[in-house]
N, CA, C and O of each residue as an XYZ file, in Angstrom:
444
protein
N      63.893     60.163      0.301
C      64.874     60.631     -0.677
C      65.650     61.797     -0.066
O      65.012     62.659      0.537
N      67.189     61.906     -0.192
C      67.926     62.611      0.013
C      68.455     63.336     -1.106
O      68.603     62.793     -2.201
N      68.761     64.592     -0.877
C      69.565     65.221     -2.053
C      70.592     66.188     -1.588
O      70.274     67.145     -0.883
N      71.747     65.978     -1.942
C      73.385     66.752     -1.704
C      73.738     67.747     -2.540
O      74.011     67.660     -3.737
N      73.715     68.754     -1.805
C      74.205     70.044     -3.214
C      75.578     70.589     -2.311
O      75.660     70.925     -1.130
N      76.730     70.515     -3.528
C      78.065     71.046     -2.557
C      78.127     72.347     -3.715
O      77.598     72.596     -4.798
N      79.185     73.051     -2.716
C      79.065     74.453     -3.401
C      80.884     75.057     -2.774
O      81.326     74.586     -1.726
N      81.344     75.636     -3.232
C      82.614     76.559     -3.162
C      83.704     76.102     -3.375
O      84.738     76.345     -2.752
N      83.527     75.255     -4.465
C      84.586     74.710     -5.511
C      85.218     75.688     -6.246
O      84.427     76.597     -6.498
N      86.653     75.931     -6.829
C      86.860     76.856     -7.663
C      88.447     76.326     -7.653
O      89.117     75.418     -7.161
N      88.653     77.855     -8.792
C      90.499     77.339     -8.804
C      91.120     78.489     -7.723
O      90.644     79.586     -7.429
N      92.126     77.955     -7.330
C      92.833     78.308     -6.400
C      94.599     77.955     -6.777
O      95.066     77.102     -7.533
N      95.423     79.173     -5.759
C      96.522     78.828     -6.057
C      97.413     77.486     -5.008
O      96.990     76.433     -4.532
N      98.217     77.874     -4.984
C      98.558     76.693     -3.652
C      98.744     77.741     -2.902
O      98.795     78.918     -3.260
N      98.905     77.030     -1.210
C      98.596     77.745      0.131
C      97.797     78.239      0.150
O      97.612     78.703      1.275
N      96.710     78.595     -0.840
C      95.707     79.364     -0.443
C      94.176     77.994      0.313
O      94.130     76.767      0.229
N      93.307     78.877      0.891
C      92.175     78.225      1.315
C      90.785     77.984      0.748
O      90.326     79.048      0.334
N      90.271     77.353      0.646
C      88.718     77.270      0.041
C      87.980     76.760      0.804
O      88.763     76.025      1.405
N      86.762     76.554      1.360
C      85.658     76.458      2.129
C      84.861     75.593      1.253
O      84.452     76.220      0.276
N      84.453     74.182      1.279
C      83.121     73.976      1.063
C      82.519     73.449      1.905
O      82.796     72.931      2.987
N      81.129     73.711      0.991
C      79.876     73.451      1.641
C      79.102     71.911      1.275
O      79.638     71.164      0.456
N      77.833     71.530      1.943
C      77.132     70.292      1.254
C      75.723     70.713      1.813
O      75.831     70.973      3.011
N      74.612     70.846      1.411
C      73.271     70.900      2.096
C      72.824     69.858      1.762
O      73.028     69.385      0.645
N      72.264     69.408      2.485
C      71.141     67.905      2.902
C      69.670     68.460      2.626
O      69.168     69.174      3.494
N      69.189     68.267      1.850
C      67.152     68.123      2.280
C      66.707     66.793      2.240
O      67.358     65.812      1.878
N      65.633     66.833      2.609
C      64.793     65.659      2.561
C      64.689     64.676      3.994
O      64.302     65.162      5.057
N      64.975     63.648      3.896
C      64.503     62.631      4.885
C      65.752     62.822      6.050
O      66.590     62.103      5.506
N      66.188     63.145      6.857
C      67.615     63.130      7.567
C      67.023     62.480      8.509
O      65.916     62.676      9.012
N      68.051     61.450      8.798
C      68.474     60.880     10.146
C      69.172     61.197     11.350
O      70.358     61.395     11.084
N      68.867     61.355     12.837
C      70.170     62.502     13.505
C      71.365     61.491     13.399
O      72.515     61.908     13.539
N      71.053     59.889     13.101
C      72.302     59.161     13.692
C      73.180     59.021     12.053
O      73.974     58.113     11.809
N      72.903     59.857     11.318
C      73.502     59.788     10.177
C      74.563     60.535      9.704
O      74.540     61.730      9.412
N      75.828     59.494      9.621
C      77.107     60.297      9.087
C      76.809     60.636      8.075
O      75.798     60.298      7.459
N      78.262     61.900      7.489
C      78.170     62.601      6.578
C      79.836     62.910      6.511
O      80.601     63.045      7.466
N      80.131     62.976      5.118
C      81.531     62.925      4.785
C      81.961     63.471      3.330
O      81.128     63.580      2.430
N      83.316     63.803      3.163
C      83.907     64.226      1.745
C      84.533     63.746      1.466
O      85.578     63.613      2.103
N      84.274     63.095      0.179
C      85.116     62.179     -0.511
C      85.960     63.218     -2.298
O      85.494     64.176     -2.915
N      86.728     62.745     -2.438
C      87.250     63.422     -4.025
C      87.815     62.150     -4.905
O      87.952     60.963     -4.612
N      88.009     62.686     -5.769
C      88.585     61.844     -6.780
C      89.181     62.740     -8.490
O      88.698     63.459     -9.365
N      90.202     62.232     -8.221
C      91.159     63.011     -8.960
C      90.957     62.091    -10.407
O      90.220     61.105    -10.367
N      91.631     62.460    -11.643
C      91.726     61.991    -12.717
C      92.493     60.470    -12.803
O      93.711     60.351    -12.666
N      91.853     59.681    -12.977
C      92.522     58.286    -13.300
C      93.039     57.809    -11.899
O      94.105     57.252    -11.635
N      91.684     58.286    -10.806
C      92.377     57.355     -9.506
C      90.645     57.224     -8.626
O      89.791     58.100     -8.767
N      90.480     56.228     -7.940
C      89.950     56.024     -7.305
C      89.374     57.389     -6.400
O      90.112     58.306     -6.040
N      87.635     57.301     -6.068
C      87.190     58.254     -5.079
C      87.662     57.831     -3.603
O      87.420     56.694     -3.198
N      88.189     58.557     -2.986
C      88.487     58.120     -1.859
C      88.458     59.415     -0.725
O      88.720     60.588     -0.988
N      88.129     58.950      0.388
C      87.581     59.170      1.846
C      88.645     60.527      1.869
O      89.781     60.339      1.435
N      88.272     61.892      2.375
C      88.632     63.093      3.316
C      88.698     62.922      4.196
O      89.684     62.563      4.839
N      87.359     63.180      4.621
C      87.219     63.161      5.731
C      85.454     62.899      6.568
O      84.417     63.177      5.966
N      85.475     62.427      7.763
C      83.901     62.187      8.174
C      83.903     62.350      8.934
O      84.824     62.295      9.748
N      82.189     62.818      9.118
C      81.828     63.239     10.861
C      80.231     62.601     11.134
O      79.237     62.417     10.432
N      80.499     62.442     12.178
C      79.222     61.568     12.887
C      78.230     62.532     13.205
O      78.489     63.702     12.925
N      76.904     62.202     13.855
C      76.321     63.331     14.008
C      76.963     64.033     14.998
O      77.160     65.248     14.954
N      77.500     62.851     16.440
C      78.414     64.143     17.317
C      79.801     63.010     17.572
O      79.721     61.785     17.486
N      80.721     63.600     17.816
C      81.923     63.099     17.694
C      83.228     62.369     16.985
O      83.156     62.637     15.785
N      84.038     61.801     17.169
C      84.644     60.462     15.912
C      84.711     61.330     14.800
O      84.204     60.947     13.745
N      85.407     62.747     14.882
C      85.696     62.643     13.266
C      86.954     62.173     12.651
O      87.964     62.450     13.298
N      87.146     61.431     11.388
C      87.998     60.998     10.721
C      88.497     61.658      9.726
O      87.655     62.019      8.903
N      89.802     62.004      9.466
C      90.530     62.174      8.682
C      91.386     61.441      7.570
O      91.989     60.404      7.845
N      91.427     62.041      6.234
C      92.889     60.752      5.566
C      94.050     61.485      5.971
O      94.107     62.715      5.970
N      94.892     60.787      6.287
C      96.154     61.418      6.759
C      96.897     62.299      5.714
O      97.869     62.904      6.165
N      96.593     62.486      4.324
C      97.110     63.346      3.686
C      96.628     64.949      3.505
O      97.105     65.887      2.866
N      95.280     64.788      4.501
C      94.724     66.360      4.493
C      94.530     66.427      6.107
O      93.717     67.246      6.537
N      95.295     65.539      7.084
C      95.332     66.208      8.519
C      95.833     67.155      8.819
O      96.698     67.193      7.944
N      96.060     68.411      9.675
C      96.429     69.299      9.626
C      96.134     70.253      8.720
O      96.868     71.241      8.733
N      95.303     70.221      7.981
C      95.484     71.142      6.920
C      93.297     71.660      6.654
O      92.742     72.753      6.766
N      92.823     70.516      6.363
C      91.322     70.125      6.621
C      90.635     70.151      7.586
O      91.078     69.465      8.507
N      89.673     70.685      7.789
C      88.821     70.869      8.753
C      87.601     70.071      8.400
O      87.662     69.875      7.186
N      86.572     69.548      8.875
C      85.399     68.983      8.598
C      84.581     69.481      9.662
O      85.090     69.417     10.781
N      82.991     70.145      9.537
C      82.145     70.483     10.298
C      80.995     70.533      9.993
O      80.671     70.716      8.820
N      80.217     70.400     10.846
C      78.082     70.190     10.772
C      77.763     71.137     11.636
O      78.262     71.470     12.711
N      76.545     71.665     10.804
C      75.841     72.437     11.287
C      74.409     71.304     11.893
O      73.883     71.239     10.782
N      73.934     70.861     12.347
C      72.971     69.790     12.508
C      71.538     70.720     11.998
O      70.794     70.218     11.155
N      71.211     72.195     12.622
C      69.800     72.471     12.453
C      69.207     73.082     10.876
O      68.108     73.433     10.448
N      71.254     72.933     10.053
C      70.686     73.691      8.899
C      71.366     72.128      7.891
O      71.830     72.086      6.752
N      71.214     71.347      8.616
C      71.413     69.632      7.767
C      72.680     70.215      6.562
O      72.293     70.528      5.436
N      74.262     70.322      6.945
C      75.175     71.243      6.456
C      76.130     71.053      6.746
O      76.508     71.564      7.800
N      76.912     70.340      6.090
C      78.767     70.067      6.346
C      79.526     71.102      5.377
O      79.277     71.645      4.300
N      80.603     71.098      6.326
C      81.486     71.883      5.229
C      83.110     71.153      5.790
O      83.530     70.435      6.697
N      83.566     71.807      4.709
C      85.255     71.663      4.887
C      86.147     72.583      4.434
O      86.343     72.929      3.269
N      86.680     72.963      5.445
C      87.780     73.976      5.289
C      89.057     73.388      5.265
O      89.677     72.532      5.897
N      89.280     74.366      4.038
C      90.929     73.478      3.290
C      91.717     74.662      3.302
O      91.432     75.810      2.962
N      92.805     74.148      3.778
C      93.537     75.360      3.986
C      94.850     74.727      3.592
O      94.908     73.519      3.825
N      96.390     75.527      2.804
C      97.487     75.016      2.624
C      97.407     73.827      1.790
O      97.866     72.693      1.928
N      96.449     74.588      0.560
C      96.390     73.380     -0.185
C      97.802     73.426     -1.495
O      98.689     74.241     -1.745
N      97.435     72.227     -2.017
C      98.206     71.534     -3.137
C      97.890     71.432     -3.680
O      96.664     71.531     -3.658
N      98.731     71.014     -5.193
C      98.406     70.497     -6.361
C      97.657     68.991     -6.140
O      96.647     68.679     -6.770
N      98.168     68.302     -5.363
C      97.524     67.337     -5.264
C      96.497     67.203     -4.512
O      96.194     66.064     -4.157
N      95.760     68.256     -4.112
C      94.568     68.454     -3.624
C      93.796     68.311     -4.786
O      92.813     67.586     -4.630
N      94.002     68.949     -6.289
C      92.711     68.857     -6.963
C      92.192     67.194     -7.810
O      92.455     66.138     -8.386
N      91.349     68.077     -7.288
C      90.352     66.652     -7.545
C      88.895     67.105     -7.846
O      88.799     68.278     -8.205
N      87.627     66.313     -7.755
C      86.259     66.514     -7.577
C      85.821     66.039     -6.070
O      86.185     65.072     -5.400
N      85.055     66.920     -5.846
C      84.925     66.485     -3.984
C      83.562     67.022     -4.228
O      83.024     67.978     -4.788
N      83.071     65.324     -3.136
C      82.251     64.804     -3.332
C      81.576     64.938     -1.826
O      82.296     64.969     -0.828
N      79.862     65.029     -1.730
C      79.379     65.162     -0.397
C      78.939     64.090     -0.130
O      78.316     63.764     -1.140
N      78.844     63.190      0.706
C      77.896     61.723      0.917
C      77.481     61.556      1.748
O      77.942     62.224      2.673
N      76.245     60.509      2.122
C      75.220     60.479      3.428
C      74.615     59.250      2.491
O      74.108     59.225      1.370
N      74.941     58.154      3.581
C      74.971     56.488      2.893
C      72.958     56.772      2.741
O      72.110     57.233      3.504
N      72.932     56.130      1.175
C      73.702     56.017      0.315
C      73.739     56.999     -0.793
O      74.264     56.720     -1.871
N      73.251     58.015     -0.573
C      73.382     59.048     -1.432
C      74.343     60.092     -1.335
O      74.812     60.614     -0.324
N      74.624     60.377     -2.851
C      75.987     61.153     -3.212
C      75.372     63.081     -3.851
O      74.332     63.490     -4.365
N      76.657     63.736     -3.445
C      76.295     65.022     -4.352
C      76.559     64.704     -5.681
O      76.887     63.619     -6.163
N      76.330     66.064     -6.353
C      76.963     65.866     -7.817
C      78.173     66.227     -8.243
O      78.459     66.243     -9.441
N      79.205     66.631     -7.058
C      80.496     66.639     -6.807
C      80.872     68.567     -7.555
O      80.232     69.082     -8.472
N      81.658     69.003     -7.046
C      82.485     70.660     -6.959
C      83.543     69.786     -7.073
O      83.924     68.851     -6.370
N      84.140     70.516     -8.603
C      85.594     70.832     -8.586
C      86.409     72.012     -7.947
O      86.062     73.165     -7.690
N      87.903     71.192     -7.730
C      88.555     71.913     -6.757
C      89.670     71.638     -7.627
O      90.074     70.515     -7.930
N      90.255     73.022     -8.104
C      92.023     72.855     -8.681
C      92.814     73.516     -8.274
O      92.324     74.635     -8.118
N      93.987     73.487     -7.939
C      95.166     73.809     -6.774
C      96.352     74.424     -7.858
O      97.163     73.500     -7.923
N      96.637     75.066     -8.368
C      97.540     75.300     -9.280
C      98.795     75.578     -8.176
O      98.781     75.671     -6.949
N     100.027     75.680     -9.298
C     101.367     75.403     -8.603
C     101.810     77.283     -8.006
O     102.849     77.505     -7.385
């Protein structure tokens, strides 16, 4: 059993930055991705961004440049740094590690 706790959700204005976090306990795999997903009101959860245990990270092209994605491996710990955000950044963002999910941090971007 795995369990995802994300943390440094909050409201924010636009351009400004927020940092989150995701901690992993329990059973970890080293060959196990880990990724942030969100999902906004009346739309599908969909893919941020992911990182492997080493290399291949992926981005959605609407938070390149702007998103960061990173692992800590010895403290089982992703985060994402958002920077130059938007209104259409907010959403609920979500931590995942197939097949288990966090319980998702809201993130709101005011104008």
């Amino acid at each position: 059993q795995v369990r995802l706790v994300e943390s440094g959700g909050g409201l924010v204005q636009a351009g400004r930055s927020l940092r989150l976090s995701c901690a992993a306990s329990g059973t970890i795999y080293s060959r196990d991705t880990m990724a942030w997903y969100r999902q906004a009101p009346g739309n599908q959860r969909e893919l941020v961004a992911m990182i492997p245990r080493s290399g291949g990270i992926n981005y959605a092209d609407s938070v390149k440049g702007r998103f960061t994605i990173s692992r800590d491996n010895a403290k089982n710990t992703i985060y994402l740094q958002m920077n130059s955000l938007k209104s259409e950044d907010t959403a609920v963002y979500y931590c995942y590690m197939f097949p288990y999910w966090g319980q998702g941090t809201q993130v709101t971007v005011s104008p």
